[in-house]
C-alpha positions as CSV (number, residue, x, y, z in Angstrom):
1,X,11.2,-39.3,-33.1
2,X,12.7,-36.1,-34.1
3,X,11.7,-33.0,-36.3
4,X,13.4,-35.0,-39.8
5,X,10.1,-37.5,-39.1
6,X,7.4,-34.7,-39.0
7,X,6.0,-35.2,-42.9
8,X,6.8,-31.7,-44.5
9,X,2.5,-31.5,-45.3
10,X,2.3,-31.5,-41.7
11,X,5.8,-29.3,-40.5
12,X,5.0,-26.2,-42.8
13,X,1.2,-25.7,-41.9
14,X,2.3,-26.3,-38.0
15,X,5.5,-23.6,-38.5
16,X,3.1,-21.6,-39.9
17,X,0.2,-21.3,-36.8
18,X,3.7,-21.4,-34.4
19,X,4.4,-18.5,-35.8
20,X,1.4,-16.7,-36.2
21,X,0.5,-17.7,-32.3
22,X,4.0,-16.2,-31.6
23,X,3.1,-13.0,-32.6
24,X,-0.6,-13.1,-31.6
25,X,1.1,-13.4,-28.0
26,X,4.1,-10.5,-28.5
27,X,0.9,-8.5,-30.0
28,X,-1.0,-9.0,-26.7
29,X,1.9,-7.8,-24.4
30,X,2.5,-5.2,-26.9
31,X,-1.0,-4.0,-26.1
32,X,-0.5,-4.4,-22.5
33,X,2.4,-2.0,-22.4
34,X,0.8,0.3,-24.6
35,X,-3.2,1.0,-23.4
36,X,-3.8,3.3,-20.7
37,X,-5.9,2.2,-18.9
38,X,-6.5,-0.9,-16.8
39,X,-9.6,-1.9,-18.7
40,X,-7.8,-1.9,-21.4
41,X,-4.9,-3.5,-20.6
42,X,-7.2,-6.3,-19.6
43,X,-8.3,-6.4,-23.0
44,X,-4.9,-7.2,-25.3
45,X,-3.3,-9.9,-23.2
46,X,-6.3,-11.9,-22.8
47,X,-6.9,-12.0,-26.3
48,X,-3.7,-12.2,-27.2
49,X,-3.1,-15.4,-24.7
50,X,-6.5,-17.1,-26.1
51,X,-5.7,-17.1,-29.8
52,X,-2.1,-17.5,-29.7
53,X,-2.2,-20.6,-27.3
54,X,-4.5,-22.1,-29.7
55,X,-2.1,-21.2,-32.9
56,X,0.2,-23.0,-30.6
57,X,-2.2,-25.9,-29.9
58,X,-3.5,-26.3,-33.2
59,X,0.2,-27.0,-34.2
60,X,0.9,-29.3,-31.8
61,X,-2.3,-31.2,-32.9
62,X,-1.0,-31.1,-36.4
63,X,2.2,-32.4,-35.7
64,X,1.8,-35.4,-32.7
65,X,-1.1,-36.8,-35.2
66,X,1.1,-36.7,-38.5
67,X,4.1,-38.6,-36.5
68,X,1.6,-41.1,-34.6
69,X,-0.5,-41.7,-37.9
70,X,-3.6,-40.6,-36.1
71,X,-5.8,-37.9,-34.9
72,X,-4.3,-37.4,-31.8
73,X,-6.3,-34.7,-29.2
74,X,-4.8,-34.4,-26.0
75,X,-4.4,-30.9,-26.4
76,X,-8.0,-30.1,-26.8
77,X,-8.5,-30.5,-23.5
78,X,-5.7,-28.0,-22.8
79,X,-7.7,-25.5,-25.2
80,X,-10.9,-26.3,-23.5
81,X,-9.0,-25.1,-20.2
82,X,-7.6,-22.5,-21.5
83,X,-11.1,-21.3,-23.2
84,X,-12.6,-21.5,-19.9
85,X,-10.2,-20.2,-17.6
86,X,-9.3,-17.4,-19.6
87,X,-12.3,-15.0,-19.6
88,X,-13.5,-16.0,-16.1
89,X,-10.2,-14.7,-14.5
90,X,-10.5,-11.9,-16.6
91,X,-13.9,-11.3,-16.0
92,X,-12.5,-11.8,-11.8
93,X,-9.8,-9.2,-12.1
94,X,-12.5,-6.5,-13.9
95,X,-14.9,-6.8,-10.6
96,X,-11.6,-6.4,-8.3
97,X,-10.6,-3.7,-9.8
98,X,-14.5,-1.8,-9.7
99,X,-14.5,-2.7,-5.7
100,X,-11.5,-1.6,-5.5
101,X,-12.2,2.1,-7.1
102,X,-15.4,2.4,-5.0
103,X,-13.7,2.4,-2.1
C-alpha cells in the first residue's frame, strides 16, 4: 500500500483535518509561549493537544478504512486515551502548582 492507493474521496478530506490538526497544535504552543501566566499556559496546549490529535486521528481513521474497505477504529481507543488523560494531568499540574504557591 502506498499514498497512490488512498481513493482521492478519502486523501483530500484526510489532508484536510492533517492540516487543520497541524495548526490546532502550532496554535496551542503558540499560546504557551505567549500567556503569562501559568494558568494560562495550562490552558492553550491542552486544548491545542486534544483537538489537534483528534484532526490527526480522525484522518487516520479516514484513510486506514478507505484502503482496508472497512470501518477501521483502532484509533478510537487512542482518542479515548487521549480524552481521558488529557484533562486529568492537567487538572494534576493545576493542584501542584496551588500547593506549591501556598507554601
Amino acid at each position: 500500500m502506498s499514498a497512490a492507493d488512498v481513493p482521492l474521496w478519502a486523501a483530500l478530506p484526510a489532508a484536510l483535518l492533517l492540516i487543520c490538526g497541524g495548526v490546532l497544535t502550532l496554535l496551542g504552543s503558540l499560546g504557551l509561549l505567549r500567556l503569562d501566566t501559568f494558568y494560562a499556559r495550562l490552558h492553550a496546549p491542552t486544548m491545542g493537544n486534544t483537538l489537534g490529535a483528534g484532526c490527526v486521528l480522525l484522518a487516520s481513521i479516514l484513510s486506514a478504512s478507505a484502503l482496508a474497505g472497512r470501518p477501521v477504529i483502532h484509533e478510537v481507543l487512542i482518542t479515548v486515551f487521549i480524552l481521558l488523560t488529557s484533562p486529568v494531568t492537567t487538572m494534576l499540574l493545576m493542584r501542584a502548582a496551588m500547593l506549591r504557591r501556598r507554601n
